[in-house]
N, C-alpha and C positions, 0 to 999 in steps of 0.2 A: 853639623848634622850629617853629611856627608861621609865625614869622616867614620862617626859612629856608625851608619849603616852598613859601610867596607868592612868595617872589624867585625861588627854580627853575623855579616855575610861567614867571613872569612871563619871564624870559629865556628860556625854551624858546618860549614864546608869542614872544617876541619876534624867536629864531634864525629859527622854522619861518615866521613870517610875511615873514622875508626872503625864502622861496626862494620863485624862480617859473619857469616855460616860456620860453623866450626860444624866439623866430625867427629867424634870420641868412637873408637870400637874397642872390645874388649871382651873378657869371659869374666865370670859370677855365677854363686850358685849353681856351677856344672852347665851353664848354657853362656850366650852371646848376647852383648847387647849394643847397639850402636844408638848415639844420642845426640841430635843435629838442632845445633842453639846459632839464637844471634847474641855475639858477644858486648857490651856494651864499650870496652873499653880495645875490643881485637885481642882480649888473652886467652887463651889454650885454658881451659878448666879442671883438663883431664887428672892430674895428679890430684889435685883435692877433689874428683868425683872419685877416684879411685880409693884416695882416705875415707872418704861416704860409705863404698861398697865394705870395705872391710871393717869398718864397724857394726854395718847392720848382719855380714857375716859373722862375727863375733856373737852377736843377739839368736840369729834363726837358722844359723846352719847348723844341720843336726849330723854331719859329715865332718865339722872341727870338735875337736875332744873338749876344748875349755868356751863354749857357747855357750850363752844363756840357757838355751836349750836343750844342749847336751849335761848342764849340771844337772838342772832339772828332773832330764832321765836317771841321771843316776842317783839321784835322791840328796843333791847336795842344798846345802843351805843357800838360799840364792837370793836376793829381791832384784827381780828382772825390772830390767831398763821401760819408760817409759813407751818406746817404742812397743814395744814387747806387750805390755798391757793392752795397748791400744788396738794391735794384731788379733790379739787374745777373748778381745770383749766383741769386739766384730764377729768371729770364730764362732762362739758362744751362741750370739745372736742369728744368724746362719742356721746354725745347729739346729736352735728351738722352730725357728720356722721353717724347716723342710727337714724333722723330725728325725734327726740323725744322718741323714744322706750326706750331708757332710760332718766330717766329725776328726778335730787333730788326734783325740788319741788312736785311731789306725796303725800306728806306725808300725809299730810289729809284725800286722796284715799284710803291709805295704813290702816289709823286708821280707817277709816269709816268702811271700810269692816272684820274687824277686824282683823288686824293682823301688831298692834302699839301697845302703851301703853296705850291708850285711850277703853272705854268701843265701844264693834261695834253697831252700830248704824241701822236703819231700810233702807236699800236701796231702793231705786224708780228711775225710768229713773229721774223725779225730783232732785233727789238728786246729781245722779250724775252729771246731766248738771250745778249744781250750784258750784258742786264741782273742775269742769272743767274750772269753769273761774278762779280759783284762779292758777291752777296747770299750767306748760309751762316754760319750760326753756328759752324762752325769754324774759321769765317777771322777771328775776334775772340780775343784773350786779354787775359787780365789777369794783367800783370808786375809787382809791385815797384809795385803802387798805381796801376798808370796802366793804360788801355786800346789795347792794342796791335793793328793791324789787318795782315791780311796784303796788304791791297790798300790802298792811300790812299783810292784813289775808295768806299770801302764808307761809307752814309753809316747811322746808328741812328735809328730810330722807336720811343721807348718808350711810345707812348700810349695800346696794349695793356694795359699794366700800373702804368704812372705813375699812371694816374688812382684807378685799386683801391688800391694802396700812399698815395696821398695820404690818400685815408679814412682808413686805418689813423694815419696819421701827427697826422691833426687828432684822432683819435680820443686818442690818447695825450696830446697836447699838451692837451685839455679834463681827461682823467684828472690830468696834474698840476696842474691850477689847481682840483682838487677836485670838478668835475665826476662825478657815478654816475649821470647816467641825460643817455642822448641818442640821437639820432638821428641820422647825418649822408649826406647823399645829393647825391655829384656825378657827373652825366649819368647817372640811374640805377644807377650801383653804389654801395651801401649798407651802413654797419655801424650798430649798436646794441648798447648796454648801455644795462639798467635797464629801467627802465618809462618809461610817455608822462605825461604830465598827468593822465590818469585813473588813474593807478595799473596799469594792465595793458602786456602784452607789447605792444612794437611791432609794428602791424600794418603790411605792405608787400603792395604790388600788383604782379602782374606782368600789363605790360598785353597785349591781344590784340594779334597779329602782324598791322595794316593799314594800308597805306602810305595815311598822312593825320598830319602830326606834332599838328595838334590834337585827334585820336582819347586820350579819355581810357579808353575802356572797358575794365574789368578783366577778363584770362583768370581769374585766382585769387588768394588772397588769403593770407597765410602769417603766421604770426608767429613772428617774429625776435627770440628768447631771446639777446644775447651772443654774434651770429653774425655773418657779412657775407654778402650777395647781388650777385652783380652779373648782370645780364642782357646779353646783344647779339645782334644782330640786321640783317638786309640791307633790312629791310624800310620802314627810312625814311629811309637814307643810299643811292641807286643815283642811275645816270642811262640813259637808254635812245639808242642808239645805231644809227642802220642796223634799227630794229626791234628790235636784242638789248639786253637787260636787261642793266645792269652794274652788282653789288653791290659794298659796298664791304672785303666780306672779300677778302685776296689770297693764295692759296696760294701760300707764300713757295719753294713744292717744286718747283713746275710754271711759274711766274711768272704765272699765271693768276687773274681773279678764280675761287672756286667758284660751282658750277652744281647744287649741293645741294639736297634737299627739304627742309632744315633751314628753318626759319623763324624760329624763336627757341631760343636757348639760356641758359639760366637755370641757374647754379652757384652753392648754399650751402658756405662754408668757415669756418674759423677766425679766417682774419684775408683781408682784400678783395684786398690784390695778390694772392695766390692765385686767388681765385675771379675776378677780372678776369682775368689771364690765359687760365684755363680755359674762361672762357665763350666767350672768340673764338677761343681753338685749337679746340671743340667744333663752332664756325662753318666753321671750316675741314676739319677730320675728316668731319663727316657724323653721319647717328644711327646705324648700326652701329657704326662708328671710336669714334664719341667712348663709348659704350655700354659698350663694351670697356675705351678708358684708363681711363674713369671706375670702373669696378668693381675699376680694381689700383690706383688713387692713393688711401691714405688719408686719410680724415676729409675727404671731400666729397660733397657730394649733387647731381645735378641736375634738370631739368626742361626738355622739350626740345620743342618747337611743331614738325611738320613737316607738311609736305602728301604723302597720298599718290595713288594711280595716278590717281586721278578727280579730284583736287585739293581733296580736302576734307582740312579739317583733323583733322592726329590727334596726339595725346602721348604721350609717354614721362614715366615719374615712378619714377625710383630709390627701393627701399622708405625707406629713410633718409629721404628727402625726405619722403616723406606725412603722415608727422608733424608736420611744422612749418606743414601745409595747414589752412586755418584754417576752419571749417563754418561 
């Protein structure tokens, strides 16, 4: 009996001192992501996270020429990947309930004004009224597995919510190789399960709204139980123009960038394409608007930086949210 208790010992001793912290960083989709797991076996994941990334880039980057995405734009014959639908039905759903505010076919909008892949282009109320016929989420359907546009020329921008839904997807994809505790975070949208290397809740920061991208200063500090957050913000993507300030939210309604007091918008959900979506329709709404959707869409929280009359900064904090605010 004895003897069996040493070897249990010893191979527990032996399982537990496999497992460690790993770091993965890297770039996707044109930003950074760093994704901090307990490994179960102590193996490095990163080359097959990296095989992950470049498939779902193959799917939603509208910046690769042969992407699900980009055939799409160009009017090719395609039945897009499961992934892809699943992106696409959320999207859809988003759309109907905050009644265009967000809306993938933009993208035109998004390049014109510059800030696509496309060189930006000279704006006029002209321009955008013609750009406005092409854009509307009810000029998209989905037939028999493929994506059906009422206009050729409508082109789709899913980088709204591709990048939130990717989280989720690597998040899964660590869950089946055994994975229970991580962290992963690309261009600030953020999911978690389990605990860090210390044994405690993931801590995340949301940072203060100051146009400096080395500005690391934290507004607050939150811990993130088996949630996802994702933040966005005008505040370190614009360019100034004629003196006028151009962010890079585009009111998909008006063909307009907004001219919001909103400064930062921070959305807790369930799973990250969610809360990616809603954090840049909330960009676009406003803090009253988005105050309003936010209170009838369940099981989300947010957190919302705006400037008011004098320009100092003021918050919103959904009761739901304050809970996860870390003292």
């Amino acid at each position: 009996m004895k003897v069996r208790i040493i070897i249990i010992l010893a191979i527990t001793l032996v399982t537990s001192s496999c497992k460690k912290y790993i770091e993965n960083k890297g770039a996707v989709y044109g930003t950074f992501y760093s994704i901090k797991y307990e490994s179960p076996s102590g193996k490095d994941l990163q080359n097959e996270i990296e095989s992950e990334f470049e498939r779902y880039t193959q799917i939603f980057s509208h910046y690769e020429k042969t992407s699900t995405i980009s055939k799409i734009n160009n009017n090719e014959d395609v039945w897009p990947e499961p992934e892809f639908i699943t992106c696409y039905e959320k999207a859809m759903e988003i759309s109907e309930i905050t009644q265009g505010a967000f809306d993938i076919t933009a993208g035109d909008l998004i390049n014109a004004w510059g800030f696509g892949p496309e060189e930006k282009e000279k704006m006029t109320p002209e321009k955008v009224d013609s750009l406005l016929q092409i854009t509307g989420f009810q000029k998209i359907q989905l037939e028999n597995g493929q994506i059906v546009k009422e206009e050729p020329r409508i082109n789709l921008n899913m980088s709204a919510i591709s990048k939130g839904y990717t989280c989720d997807l690597i998040g899964y994809f660590l869950t089946e190789k055994g994975v229970q505790n991580y962290m992963i975070d690309i261009g600030g949208e953020v999911v978690t399960k389990g605990v860090n290397a210390k044994g405690k809740i993931w801590s995340i920061g949301i940072r203060k709204p100051i146009e400096n991208i080395l500005n690391e200063e934290i507004q607050t500090a939150i811990q993130l139980p088996d949630k996802a957050l994702a933040t966005s913000g005008n505040y370190l993507n614009f360019y100034i123009e004629n003196g006028k300030k151009y962010g890079h939210t585009i009111d998909p309604r008006t063909g307009y960038p907004v001219q919001h007091s909103i400064l930062s918008s921070s959305v807790l959900a369930n799973d990250c394409m969610t809360a990616d979506a809603y954090a840049t329709t909330f960009m676009v709404l406003g803090v009253e608007k988005g105050i309003e959707i936010a209170r009838k869409v369940p099981d989300i929280e947010v957190y919302f930086i705006y400037a008011d009359e004098n320009g100092e900064n003021q918050i919103y904090i959904s009761n739901g949210f304050k809970k996860y605010i870390q003292e």
